[in-house]
N, C-alpha and C positions, 0 to 999 in steps of 0.2 A: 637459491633462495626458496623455502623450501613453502611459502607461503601463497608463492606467486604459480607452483607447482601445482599445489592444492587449488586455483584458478583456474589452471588450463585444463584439470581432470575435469572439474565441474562445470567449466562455464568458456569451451576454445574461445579465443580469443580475446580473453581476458588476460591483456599484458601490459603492464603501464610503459608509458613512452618517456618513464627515465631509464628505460635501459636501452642503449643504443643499439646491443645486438637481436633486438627483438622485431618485427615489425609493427608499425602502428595499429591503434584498431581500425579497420575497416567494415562497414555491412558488408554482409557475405548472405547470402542464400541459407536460409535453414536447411539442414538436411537431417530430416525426421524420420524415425521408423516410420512401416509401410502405415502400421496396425494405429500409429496419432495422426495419419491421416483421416482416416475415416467420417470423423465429423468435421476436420479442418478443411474443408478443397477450396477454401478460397485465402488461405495463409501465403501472405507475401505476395499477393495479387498473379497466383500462379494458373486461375483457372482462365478458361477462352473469354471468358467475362471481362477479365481484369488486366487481360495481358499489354492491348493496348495502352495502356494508363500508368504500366511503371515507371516509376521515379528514380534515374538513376543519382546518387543521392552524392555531393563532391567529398572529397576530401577533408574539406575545411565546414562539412556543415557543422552546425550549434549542437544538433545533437546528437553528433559523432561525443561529444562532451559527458551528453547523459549516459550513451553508452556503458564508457569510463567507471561514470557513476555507480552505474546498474553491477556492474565488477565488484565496485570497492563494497555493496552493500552486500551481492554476494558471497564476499569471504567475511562481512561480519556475522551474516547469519552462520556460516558454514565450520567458524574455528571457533575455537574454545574462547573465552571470555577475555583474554589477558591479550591475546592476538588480537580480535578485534577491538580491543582499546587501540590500537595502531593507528586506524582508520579514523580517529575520530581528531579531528582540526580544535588548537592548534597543536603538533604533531608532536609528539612524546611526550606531552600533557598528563595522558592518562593512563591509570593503572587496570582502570576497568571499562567495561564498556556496560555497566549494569547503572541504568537508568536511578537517579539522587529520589527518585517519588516513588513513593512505596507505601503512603496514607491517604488515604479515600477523603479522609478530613481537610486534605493540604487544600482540593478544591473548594470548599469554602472559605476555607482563609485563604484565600489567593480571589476572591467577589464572586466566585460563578454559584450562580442558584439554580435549581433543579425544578423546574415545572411537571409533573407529572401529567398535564390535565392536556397535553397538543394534541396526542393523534384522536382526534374524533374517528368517528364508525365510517366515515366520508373518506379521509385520509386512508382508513386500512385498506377500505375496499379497494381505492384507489392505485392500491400499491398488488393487492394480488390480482387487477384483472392483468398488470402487467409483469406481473413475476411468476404465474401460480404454475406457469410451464419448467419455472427454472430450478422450483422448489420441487417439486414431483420431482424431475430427472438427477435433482441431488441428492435425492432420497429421504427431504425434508417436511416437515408438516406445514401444513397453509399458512399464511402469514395471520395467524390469531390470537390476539392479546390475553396474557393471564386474567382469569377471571370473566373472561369472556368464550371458554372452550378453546383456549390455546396456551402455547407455551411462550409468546414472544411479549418483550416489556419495552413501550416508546419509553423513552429516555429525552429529556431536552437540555441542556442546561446554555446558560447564559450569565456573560460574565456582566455585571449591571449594578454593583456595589466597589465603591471604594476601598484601597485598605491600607492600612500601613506597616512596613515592615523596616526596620534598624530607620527609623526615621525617615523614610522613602515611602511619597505617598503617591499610588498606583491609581490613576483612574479609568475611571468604567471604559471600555473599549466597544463595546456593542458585541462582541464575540459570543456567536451562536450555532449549538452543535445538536443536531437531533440524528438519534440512533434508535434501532430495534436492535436488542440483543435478546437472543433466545441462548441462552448459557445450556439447558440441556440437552441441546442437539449441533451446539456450537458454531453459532452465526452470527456476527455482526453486519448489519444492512445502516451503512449510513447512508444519509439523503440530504445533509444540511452541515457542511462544516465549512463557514466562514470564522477563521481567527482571528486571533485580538490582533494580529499586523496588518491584515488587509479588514476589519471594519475599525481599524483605531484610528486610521490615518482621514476617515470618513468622517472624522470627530471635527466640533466645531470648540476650540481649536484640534487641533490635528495631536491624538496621543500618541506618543513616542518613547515613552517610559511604558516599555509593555511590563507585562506581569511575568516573574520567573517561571511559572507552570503557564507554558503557553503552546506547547507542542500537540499537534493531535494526539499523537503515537502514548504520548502520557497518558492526555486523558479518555482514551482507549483503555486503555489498559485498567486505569486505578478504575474505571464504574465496570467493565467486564468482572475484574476481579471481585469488588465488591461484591455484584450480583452472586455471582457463582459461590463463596462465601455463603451468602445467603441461602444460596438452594445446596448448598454442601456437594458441589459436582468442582472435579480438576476444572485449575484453569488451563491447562494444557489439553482441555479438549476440545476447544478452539478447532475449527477446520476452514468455516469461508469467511472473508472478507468480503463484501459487495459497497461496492460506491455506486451509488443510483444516482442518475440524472447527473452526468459529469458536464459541468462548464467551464471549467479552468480552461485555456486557448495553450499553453505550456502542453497541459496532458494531452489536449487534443490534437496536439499537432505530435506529440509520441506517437498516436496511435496512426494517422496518416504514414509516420517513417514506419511502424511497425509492420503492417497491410505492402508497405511499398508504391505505395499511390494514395490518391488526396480523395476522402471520402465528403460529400457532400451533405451540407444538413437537410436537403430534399432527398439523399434517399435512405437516411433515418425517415425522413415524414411520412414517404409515401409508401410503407410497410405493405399496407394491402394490396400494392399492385407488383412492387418490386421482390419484396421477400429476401431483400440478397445478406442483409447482418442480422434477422433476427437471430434468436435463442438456436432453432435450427440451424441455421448456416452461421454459425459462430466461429469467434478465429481465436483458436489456441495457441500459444507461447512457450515454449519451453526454456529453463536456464541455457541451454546453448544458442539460442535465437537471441537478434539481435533485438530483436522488438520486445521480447521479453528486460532486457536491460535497459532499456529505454522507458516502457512501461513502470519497472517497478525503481525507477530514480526519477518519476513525475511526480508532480505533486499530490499527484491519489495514488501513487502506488508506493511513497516514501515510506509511511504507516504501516504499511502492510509487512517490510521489510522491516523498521524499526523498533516495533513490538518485539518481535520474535529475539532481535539480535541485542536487547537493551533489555533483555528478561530474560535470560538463557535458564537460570534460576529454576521458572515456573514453567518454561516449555521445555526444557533438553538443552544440551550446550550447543548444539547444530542442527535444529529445528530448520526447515526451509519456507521458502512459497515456492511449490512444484511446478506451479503452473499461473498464467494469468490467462484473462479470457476476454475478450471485447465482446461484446454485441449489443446490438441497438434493441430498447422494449419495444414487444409486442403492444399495440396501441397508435394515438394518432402526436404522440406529444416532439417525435423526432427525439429522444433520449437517448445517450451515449451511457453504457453499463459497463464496467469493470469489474470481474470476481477474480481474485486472488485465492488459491486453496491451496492450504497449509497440510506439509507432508505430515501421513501418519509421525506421531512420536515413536520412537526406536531406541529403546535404553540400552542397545547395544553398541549406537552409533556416540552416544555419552561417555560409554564406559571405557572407549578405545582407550589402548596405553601410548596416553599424550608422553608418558615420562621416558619411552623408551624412543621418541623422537627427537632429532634435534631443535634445540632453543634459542637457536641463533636469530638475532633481529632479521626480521625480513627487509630493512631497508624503509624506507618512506615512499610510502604508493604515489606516485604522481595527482590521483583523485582521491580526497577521503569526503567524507560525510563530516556534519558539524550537529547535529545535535541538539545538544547545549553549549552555547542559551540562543544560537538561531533558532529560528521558527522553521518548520520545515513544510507545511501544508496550511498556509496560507488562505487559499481558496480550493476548493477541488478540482 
C-alpha cells in the first residue's frame, strides 16, 4: 500500500490498525537530531526538571485516537490532491480534497460581518509586550497595524445576520473570529475563534442548523487570500500559524500527552519566578513525534493542517507544517501559545512524476478527517 509507505517515510508510526500485520500506534519517545535539540531540552519531559512527572500514557488512552488523526492529516498535506480525497469521511465520497469556498463574498452571504474597528492601540500593545520576543527570533516585524507604521491588519468577523439559502433559513449563531494577518511577511496570529457549533448551541433557543461555511480552516483561507489579493503578494507565502491564548481543554490536554506530563496552569502564571515554557525554553514537535500528531489533529491545530491540504492549488500539492511549538506568553496572563510553521514551498516536491508511480487505491485509513460539513475548530 504504497500510501501508508509514504506515512511511515514521513511520520514512523503512522500505520492504521486495519492492517493486522502492522503494529498499533503507540507513543514512543522522539528521537530527534542532536542539532533540534538545542532550544528543545525539555521535549517529552526529558529534562532533570521533568523526569519525575512522566506520564506513562495506556494503551487504550483517547488520545492515542488523535494520534491516528494526526497521521491521516499528515498524508493529506503530504500527497497529491486526489489521495488525500481518501481521507476525507464518508469514505470514497470524494474525488478531491480541494476545499468547495473559494469566494471571499461566500462569507457574507453565509451572515458573518467584518468589523474592522477591534483592535484598539490597548489591544495591540497588549499582544507585543507578549509576542515581541517571538516575532524578533522569527524574523518578523513588531506586531503593527497598517497605517499605523506596520504591516499587520486586525481582522474581526462575526456571524450576526440571518440568511437564506434553497429555502433554509440560517440563524445568527454568535460566531466570533479575530485574526491579525500580515500577508507580507506571512503570519496569521489568531486570538479569537469561537464557531458557529460551539456559540450556536449558546443560543436561546439553541441553533442547530449551522451555516454551510462554518469551518475555521475556510475562513482562514478565503480573508488570508483576500488580503494578499489585495496587497498582490502569493498566498503561498504563508509561513506561521500562531493561536494565542489557547482554551480549548481537548488542545490542552494534547499538549500535556505531548510534553509527557501534565503541565499546570500556575506555572504558565508564574513566568517570572519559574521561566520553565516560556518563548526560551519552548517545546518543539516534529512530524515524527508523537506530540506533534496529537497537536496538529486538536482543535487549534486542525487548521493549520487543513488550509494547507484543502488548498494544495495555492500552496503546492505537499505543502507541510514542519514543525509545531508550544510555549506559554511572556507576561502574567498564564497563556497557553501554539505556532505551527509552514514548510518553505518547493516546486520540485510538486513536480515529482506522480505518473510514474502506482495508482492503486491505498485502501481505507482506519482515521480520516471530515471536513465537510463537520465543524472542525469549534473553540480553540
Amino acid at each position: 500500500m504504497r500510501l501508508f509507505g509514504i506515512l511511515l517515510v514521513l511520520a514512523p508510526g503512522c500505520l492504521s490498525r486495519s492492517y493486522p500485520q502492522v503494529a498499533r500506534v503507540v507513543p514512543v519517545e522522539p528521537r530527534l537530531p542532536l542539532e533540534r535539540r538545542q532550544h528543545n531540552l525539555t521535549l517529552s519531559g526529558q529534562s532533570g526538571a521533568h523526569l519525575d512527572r512522566r506520564v506513562l500514557f495506556p494503551d487504550d488512552h483517547p488520545l492515542l485516537e488523535a494520534v491516528a488523526q494526526g497521521c491521516s492529516l499528515i498524508g493529506m498535506m503530504a500527497t497529491q490532491d486526489e489521495v488525500a480525497a481518501r481521507f476525507i469521511r464518508p469514505a470514497h465520497t470524494y474525488k478531491t480534497a480541494a476545499s468547495p469556498w473559494t469566494d471571499w463574498n461566500s462569507l457574507h452571504d453565509w451572515g458573518y460581518d467584518l468589523d474592522d474597528d477591534f483592535a484598539d492601540e490597548f489591544y495591540i500593545a497588549d499582544l507585543r509586550i507578549h509576542l515581541d520576543v517571538v516575532m524578533h527570533d522569527l524574523g518578523l516585524p513588531r506586531l503593527e497595524v497598517v497605517g499605523k507604521g506596520g504591516s499587520a491588519e486586525p481582522r474581526a468577523w462575526d456571524h450576526n445576520r440571518v440568511t437564506t439559502h434553497n429555502g433554509i433559513e440560517y440563524r445568527v449563531t454568535g460566531a466570533w473570529y479575530h485574526f491579525l494577518m500580515d500577508v507580507e511577511h506571512g503570519l496569521i496570529l489568531a486570538t479569537v475563534t469561537y464557531g458557529p457549533e460551539h456559540e450556536g448551541i449558546a443560543q436561546n433557543p439553541p441553533v442547530t442548523v449551522l451555516p454551510k461555511l462554518k469551518n475555521l480552516f475556510d475562513i482562514l483561507y478565503l480573508d488570508y487570500e483576500h488580503l494578499a489579493i489585495q496587497h498582490n503578494v502569493p498566498v503561498n507565502r504563508l509561513k506561521y500559524y500562531i493561536v494565542e491564548n489557547v482554551r480549548n481543554p481537548t488542545t490542552r490536554a494534547a499538549v500535556n500527552f505531548a510534553l509527557k506530563f501534565e503541565i499546570t496552569e500556575w506555572e504558565c502564571f508564574e513566568l517570572t519566578t519559574l521561566h520553565r515554557h516560556t518563548w526560551e525554553n519552548r517545546h518543539v514537535f516534529y512530524p515524527d513525534d508523537e506530540g506533534y500528531k496529537a497537536l496538529i489533529s486538536s482543535p487549534s491545530g486542525r487548521s493549520a493542517a487543513l488550509i494547507l491540504a484543502t488548498h494544495k492549488t495555492a500552496f503546492g500539492e505537499r505543502r507541510m507544517i514542519e514543525s509545531v511549538t508550544f510555549f506559554c506568553q511572556n507576561g502574567d496572563e498564564g497563556n497557553y501559545d501554539l505556532l505551527f510553521t509552514v514548510k518553505d514551498h518547493d516546486e520540485e516536491e510538486d513536480d515529482s512524476d506522480w505518473e510514474d508511480e502506482e495508482t492503486e487505491d491505498p485502501g481505507n485509513p482506519d482515521f480520516s478527517v471530515s471536513p465537510w460539513p463537520e465543524a472542525t475548530a469549534a473553540v480553540r
